[in-house]
C-alpha positions in Angstrom: -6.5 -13.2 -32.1 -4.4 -11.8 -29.3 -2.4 -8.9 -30.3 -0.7 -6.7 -27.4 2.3 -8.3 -28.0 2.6 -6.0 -30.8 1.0 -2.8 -29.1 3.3 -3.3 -26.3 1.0 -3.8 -23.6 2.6 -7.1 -22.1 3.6 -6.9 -18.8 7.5 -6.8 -18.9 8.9 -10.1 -17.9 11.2 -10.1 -14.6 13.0 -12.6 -12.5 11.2 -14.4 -9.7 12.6 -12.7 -6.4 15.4 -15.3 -5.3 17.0 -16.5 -1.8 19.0 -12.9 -1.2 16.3 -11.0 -2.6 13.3 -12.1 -0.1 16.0 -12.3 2.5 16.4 -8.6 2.1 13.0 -8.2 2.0 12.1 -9.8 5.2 14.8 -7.6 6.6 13.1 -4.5 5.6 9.3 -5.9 6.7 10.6 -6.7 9.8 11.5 -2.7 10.2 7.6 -1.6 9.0 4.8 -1.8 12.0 1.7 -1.4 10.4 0.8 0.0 13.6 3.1 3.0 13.0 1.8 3.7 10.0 -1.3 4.1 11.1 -0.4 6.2 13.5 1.4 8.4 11.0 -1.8 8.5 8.6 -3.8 9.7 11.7 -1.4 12.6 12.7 -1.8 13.9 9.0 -4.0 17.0 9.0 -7.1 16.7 7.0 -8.6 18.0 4.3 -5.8 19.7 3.8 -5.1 22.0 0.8 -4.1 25.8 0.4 -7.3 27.7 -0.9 -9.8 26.4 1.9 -8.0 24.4 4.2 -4.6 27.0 4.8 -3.9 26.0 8.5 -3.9 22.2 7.9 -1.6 22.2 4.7 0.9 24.4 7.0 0.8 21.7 10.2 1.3 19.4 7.4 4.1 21.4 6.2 5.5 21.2 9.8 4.8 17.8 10.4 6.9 16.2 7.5 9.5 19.1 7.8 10.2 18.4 11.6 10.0 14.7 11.4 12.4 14.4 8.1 14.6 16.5 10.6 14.4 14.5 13.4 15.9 11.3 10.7 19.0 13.3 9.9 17.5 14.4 6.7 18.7 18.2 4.8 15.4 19.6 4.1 14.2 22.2 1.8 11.3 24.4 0.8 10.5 25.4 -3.1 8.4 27.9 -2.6 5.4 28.8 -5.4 4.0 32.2 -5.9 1.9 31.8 -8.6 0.0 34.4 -10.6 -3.6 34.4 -12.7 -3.4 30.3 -13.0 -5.5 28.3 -14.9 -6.6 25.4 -12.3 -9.0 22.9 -11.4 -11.0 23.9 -8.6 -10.6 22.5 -5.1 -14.3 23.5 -4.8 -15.3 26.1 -1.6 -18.0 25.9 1.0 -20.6 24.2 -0.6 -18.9 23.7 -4.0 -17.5 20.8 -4.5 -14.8 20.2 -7.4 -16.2 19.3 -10.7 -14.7 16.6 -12.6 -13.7 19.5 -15.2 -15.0 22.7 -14.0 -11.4 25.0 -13.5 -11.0 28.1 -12.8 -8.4 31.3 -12.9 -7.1 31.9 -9.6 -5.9 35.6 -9.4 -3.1 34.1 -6.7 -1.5 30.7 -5.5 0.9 30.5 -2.3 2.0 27.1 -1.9 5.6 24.7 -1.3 7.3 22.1 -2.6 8.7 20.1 0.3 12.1 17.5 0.0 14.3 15.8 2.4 17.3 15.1 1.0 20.2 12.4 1.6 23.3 13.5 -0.8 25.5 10.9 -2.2 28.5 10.7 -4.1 27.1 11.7 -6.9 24.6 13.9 -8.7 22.4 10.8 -9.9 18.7 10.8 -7.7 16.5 8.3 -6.8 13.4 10.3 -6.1 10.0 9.1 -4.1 6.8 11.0 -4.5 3.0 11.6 -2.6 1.8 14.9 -2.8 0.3 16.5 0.1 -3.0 18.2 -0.7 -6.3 17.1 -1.0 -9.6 18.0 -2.2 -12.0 19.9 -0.7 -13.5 18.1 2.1 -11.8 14.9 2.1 -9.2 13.9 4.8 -7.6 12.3 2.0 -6.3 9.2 4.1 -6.3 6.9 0.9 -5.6 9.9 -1.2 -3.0 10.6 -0.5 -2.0 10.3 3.6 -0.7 6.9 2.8 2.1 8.0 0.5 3.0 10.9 2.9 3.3 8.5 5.7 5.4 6.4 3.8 7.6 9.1 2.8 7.5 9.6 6.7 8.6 5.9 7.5 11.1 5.8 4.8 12.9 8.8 6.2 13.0 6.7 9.8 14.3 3.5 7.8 17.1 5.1 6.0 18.4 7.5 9.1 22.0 7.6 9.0 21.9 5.9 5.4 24.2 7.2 2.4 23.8 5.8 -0.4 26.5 6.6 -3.9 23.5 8.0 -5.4 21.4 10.8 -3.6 18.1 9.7 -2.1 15.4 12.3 -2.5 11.4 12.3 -0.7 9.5 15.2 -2.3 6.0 16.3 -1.3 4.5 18.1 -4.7 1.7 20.9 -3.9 -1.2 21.6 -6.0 -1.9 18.0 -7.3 -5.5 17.9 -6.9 -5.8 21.5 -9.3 -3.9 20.5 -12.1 -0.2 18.2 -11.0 0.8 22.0 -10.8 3.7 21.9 -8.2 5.2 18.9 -9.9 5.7 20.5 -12.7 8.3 22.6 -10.5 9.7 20.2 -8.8 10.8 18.1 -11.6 12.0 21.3 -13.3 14.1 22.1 -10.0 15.7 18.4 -9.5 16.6 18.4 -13.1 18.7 21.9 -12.9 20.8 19.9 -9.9 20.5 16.4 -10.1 20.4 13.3 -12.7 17.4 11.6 -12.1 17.8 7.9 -12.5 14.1 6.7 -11.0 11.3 8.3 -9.7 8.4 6.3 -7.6 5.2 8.5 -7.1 2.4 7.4 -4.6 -1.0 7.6 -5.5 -3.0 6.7 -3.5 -1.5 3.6 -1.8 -3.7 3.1 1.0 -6.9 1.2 0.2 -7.5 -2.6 -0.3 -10.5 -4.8 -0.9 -9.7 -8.8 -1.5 -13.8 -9.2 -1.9 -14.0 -10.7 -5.0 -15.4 -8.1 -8.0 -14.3 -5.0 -5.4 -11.8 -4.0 -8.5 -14.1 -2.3 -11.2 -12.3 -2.5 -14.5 -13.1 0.0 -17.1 -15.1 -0.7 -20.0 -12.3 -1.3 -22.7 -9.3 -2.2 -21.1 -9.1 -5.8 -21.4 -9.0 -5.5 -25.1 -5.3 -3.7 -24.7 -4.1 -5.2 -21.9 -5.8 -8.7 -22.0 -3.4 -10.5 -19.9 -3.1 -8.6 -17.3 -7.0 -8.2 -17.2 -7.1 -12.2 -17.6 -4.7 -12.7 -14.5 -7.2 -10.6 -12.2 -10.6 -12.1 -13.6 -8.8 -15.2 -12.4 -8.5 -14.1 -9.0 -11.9 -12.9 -9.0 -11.1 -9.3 -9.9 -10.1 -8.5 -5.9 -9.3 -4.8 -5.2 -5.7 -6.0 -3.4 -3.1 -5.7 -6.4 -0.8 -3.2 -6.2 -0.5 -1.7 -9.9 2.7 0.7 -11.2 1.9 2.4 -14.1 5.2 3.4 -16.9 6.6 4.2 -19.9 8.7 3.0 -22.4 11.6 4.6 -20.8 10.8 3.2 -17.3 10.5 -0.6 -18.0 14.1 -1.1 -16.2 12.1 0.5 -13.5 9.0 -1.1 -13.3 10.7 -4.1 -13.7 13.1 -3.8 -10.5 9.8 -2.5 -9.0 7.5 -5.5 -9.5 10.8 -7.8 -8.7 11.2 -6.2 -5.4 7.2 -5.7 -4.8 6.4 -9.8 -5.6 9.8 -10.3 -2.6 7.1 -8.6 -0.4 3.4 -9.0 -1.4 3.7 -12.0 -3.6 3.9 -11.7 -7.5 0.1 -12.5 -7.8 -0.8 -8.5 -6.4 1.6 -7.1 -8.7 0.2 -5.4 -11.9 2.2 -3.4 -14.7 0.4 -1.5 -17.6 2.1 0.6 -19.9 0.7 4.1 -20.3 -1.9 3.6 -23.7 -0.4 7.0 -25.1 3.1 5.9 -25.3 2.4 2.3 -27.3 3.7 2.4 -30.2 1.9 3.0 -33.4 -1.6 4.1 -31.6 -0.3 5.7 -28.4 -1.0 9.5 -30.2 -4.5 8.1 -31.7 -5.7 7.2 -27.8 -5.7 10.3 -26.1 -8.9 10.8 -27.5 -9.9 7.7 -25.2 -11.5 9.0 -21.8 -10.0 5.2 -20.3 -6.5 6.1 -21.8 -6.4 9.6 -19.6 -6.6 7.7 -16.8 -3.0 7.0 -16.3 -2.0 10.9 -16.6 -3.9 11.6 -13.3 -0.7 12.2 -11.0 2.2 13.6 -10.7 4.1 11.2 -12.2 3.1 12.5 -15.7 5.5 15.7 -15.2 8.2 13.3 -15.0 7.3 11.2 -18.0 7.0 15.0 -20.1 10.8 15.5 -19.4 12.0 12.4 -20.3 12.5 11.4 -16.9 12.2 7.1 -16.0 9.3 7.3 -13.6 6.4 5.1 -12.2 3.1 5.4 -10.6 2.2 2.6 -8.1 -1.6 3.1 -7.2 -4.5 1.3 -5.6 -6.7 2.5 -9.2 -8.5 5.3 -6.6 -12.2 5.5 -7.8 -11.9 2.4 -9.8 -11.7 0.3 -6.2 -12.1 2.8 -3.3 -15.5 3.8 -2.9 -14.3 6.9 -0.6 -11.6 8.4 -3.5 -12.4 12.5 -2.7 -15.3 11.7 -0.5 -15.0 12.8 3.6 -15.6 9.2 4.5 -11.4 8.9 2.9 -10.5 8.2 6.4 -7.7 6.4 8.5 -9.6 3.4 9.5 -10.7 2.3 5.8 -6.8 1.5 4.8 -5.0 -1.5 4.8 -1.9 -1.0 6.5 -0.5 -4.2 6.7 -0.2 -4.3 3.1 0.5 -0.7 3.7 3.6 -2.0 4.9 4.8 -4.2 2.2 4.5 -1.1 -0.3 6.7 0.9 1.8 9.0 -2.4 2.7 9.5 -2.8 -1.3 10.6 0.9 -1.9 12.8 0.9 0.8 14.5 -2.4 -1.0 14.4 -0.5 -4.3 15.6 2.3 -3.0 18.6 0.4 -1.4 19.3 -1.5 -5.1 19.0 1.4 -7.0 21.2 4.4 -5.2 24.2 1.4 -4.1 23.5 -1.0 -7.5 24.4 0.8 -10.3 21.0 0.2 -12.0 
């Protein structure tokens, strides 16, 4: 007997992208080269993080700052001086991170980073990639990608104003415990109305081999359609998945429209997070698979009531270098890489000129 219907777990239903839609659509592809992308993902300092790789995180720093500059865009540090923090550990020398091993750490110095393009009103669109990574990882996949869309999204939109601000934020401290986030979403809610937030991670990788998506023991008996439309395509690692909340459905839903205009609606996956289905969302956070939809930043969003999505690649349940050094530039997909970024920059347009 199939049930999801009633847990909730049914992808929400959207119209099929129509003539103006994918005409807009092509417009924007025709502005991505997936060449430039790649180019952007190689000039990203790597690993990169503030406890053992200092120097990189601040040419990072520079990087985005200068080029978000250079596109017209107000930038704008949030600086974080943290004290005796409870963290996960980036790991040190030869210690690599635990999967739980954390740590106090007597003293954090790190930055929130935005560029910022003010409308007409106090409403925000916001799009998100954090900009650390573990300790010895380049972090191409995780999470170079989403920076150098944030990169290629400030190009597209130079000497754009929309009637609802347009905001690219760079979190810090992702990797120890979405600690940054939690001040950045504290920050944009003191000064703006948050309408949508898209957060990258990772983006990057993308396998079509057949059986290159590993799907977690479990999962298909909530979400059993969406598991059924991938085992018919041979379980490839190629969707692109957005992961939401109750209060993000309008959200995902523009999303996935604007997403199929680009990559075809056969790549495009939506699951609800298990902890806010009705009924037996507060019995699954015991479930190890159901904590894998609060891994990103994204979650700091959903705690303040805040629409928000995740759209991810599934990290270590595809890419087989998630937080290894082998996360490097010339293991992504950047042609697909390009319909990601083409997508936001439509959904960006619909939703800061639409009304949505």
């Amino acid at each position: 007997m199939r049930i999801p219907g009633l847990l909730g777990t049914d992808e929400p239903r959207y119209p099929a992208p129509d003539g103006p839609l994918r005409h807009a659509a092509e417009g924007w592809l025709a502005r991505v080269d997936p060449q430039r992308l790649r180019g952007l993902v190689e000039q990203i300092p790597g690993p990169r993080n503030r406890v053992g790789a200092a120097e990189a995180m601040e040419r990072t720093d520079a990087l985005l700052l200068a080029a978000w500059r250079a596109a017209g865009w107000r930038t704008g540090r949030q600086r974080l001086h943290l004290r005796n923090l409870r963290a996960l550990a980036y790991g040190r020398g030869d210690r690599p991170s635990g999967p739980n091993r954390s740590e106090i750490c007597p003293e954090l110095n790190g930055m929130n980073l935005v560029a910022i393009a003010e409308g007409e009103s106090d409403e925000a669109i916001v799009v998100v990639a954090h900009h650390d990574t573990v300790h010895g990882s380049p972090g191409a996949d995780d999470n170079g990608a989403g920076l150098a869309a944030l990169l290629e999204l400030a190009r597209m939109f130079e000497g754009r104003r929309f009637r609802r601000t347009v905001i690219l934020a760079t979190p810090d401290f992702e990797e120890i415990g979405l600690v940054g986030s939690r001040y950045l979403v504290n920050w944009l809610r003191r000064r703006y109305r948050v309408r949508g937030a898209v957060v990258y991670d990772p983006i990057g990788y993308m396998n079509a081999a057949p059986g290159s998506q590993r799907v977690p023991s479990g999962i298909d008996r909530l979400y059993p359609g969406q598991i059924e439309r991938l085992a018919e395509r041979g379980n490839p690692g190629d969707t692109v998945v957005a992961l939401y909340r109750r209060i993000s459905i309008g959200l995902v839903s523009e999303w996935a429209r604007c997403l199929a205009a680009t990559i075809g609606p056969e790549r495009v996956l939506l699951l609800r997070d298990p902890l806010d289905l009705p009924l037996i969302g507060p019995a699954l956070v015991a479930v190890p698979v159901a904590r894998n939809f609060s891994r990103s930043d994204h979650v700091r969003f959903w705690l303040r009531g805040l629409p928000a999505i995740l759209v991810t690649n599934t990290a270590n349940f595809r890419n087989p270098n998630y937080h290894r050094p082998t996360d490097m530039p010339d293991t992504l997909d950047y042609f697909t890489l390009a319909k990601i970024v083409a997508a936001t920059a439509l959904l960006v347009e619909r939703l800061a000129d639409g009304g949505r």
